[in-house]
N, C-alpha and C positions, 0 to 999 in steps of 0.2 A: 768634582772637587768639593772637598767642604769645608767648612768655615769653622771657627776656632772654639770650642769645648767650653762650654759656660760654668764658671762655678757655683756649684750649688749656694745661694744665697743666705740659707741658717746653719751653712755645714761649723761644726764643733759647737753649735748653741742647742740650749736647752729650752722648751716651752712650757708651760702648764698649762693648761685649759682646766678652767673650772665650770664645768658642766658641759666633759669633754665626749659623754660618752652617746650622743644622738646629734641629727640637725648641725646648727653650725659649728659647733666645737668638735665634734667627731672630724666635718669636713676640712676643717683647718689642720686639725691632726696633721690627717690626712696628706695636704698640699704642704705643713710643716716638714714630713718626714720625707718626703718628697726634694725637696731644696737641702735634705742633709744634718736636719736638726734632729736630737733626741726628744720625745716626749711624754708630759708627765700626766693621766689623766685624773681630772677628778669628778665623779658623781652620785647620787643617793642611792642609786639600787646596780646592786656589787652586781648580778649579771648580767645588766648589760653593760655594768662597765670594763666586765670581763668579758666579754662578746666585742666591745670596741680593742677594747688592748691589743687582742689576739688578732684585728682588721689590720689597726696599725703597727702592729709591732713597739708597745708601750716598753719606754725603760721601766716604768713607776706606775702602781694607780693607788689611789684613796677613795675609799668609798665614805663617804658620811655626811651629812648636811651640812653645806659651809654656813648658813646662816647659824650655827650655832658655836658662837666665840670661842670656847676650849675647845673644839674639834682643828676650827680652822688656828686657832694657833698653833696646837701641836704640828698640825701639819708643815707647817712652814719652818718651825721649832728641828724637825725632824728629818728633815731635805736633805740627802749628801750632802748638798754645796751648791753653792750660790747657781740662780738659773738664769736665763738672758732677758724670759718676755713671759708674761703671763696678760692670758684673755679669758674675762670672766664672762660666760654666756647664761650664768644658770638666773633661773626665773620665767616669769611668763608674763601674761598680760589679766587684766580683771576690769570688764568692761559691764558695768552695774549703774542702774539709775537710781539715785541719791537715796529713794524712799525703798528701794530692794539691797541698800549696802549692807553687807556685811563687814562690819568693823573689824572683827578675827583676823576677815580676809584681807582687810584693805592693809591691817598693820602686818603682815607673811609678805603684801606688794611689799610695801615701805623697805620691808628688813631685808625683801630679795635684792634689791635694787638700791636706796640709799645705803644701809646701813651693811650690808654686805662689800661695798665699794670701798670705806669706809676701813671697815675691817683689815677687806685687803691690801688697800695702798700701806697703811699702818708699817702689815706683815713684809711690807716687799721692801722697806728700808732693812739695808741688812743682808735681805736676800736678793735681788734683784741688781743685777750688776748696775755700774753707773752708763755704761751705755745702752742700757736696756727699756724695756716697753712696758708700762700697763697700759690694758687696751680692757674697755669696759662697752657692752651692749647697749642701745636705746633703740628708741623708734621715734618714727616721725610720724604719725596716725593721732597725737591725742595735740597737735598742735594749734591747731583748727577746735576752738567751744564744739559740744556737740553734745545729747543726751546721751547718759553712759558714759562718758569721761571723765565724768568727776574725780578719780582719782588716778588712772594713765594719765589723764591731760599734765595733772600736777606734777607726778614723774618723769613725762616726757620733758616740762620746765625745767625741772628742778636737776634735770642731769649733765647737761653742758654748761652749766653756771657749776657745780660740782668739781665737773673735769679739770677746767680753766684752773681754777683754785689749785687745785691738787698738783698740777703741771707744775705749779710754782714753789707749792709743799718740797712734793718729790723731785726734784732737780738733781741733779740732771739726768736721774730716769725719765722718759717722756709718758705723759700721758694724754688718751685721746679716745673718743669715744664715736662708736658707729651706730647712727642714725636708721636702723633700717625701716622698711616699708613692709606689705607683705613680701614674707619669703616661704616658699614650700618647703616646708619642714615636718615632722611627724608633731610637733605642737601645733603647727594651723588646722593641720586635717585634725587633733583633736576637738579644737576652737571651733571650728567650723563645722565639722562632722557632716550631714547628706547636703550642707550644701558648698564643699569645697569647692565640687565641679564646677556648679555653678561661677565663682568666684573666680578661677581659674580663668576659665572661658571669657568672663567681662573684663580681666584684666592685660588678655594675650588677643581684643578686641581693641581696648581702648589706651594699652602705652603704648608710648611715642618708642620704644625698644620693642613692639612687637611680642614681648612672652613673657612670662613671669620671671621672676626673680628666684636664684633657685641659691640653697646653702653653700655653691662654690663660689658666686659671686662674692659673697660676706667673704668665705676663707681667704681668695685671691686679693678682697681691699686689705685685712689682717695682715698679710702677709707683707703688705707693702708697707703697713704702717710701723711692720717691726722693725723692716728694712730702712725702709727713708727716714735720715737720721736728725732731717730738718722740720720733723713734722713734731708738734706739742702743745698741750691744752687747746685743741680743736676737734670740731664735730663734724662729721662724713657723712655724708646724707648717701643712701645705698637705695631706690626705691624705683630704677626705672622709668622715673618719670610721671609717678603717682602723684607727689603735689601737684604738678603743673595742671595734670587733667581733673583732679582731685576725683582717683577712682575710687 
């Protein structure tokens, strides 16, 4: 005998993912379309965001750098009609000691990451229904001083004091931000490159979860944070248990 048909939890909703077409935003897709939801992808290079489309079954994609203002407003300018949740993943990490910075680089961090959030909370009054989500990326690695952090560390700071603010901005959209740790993604293996394994291996040694963190874990807390309608202006720590052992 079986038990009673669960309803898909985004079914008639719409998502964006902005830097949907790799790693966790593909995998959110993914677990989005999954629960019932349409989605829209966004990312810089049109094949593979047309390699993701075709994985998930995309209503929508846009290809074009959202860090750069007219692109990302037309986008939004240009939407059918209003969407339910949007999760912005795009950006990376730039972990440099003070006297090798590259300033280019550190201001690309800044604009991936502050001023991209920034942009798009702006864009999502308007578009972004009222019972809806922005859901923004971080980490929790540059929280802890440490050579090399000079500028993640300040990012890592400077983004749940961000969120908090903005939950208050965009009301009663909720916003909230996901803290992760390493996660295997096709950016760690770039980041890491011969010594992924390595890294792998110390971290499915020494968290208290036993294996790494892998891009459905991010999807599945996304997913809940679309969902749970009492969650806003807070930070989710996703890491396995990394601080505690600090691997």
């Amino acid at each position: 005998m079986t038990g009673p048909v669960r309803e898909p939890r985004l079914a008639g909703q719409t998502v964006v993912l902005i830097g949907g077409s790799a790693g966790i935003g593909l995998e959110t897709a993914r677990l989005a379309r999954a629960e019932g939801a349409e989605v829209i992808l966004v990312g810089r290079d049109a094949d593979r965001l047309a390699a993701a489309a075709a994985d998930v079954d995309a209503t929508r994609t846009a290809a074009f750098d959202a860090t750069e203002p007219g692109h990302l407003e037309r986008f939004f300018a240009d939407l059918p009609g209003p969407v339910d949740h949007v999760l912005v993943t795009a950006g990376g990490n730039y972990y440099v000691r003070l006297a090798d910075l590259d300033f280019a680089e550190a201001r690309r961090q800044v604009d991936d990451h502050l001023w991209l959030a920034l942009r798009v909370a702006r864009a999502a009054v308007g578009t972004v229904r009222a019972t809806g989500t922005l859901l923004l990326m971080g980490g929790t690695g540059g929280r802890r001083p440490g050579l090399g952090l000079v500028v993640s560390g300040a990012l890592t700071a400077a983004m749940p004091a961000l969120v908090a603010n903005l939950a208050l901005e965009l009301a009663p959209i909720r916003v909230n931000l996901i803290a992760a740790g390493f996660v295997d993604t096709p950016l760690s293996a770039r980041l890491l490159g011969d010594d992924l394994d390595r890294r792998r291996e110390q971290l499915r040694t020494t968290l208290p979860i036993g294996r790494v963190v892998g891009p459905t874990d991010v999807a599945a807390l996304a997913v809940h944070l679309m969902t749970n309608t009492a969650l806003t202006g807070a930070t989710f720590d996703i890491d396995g248990g990394q601080q505690i052992v600090n691997a």
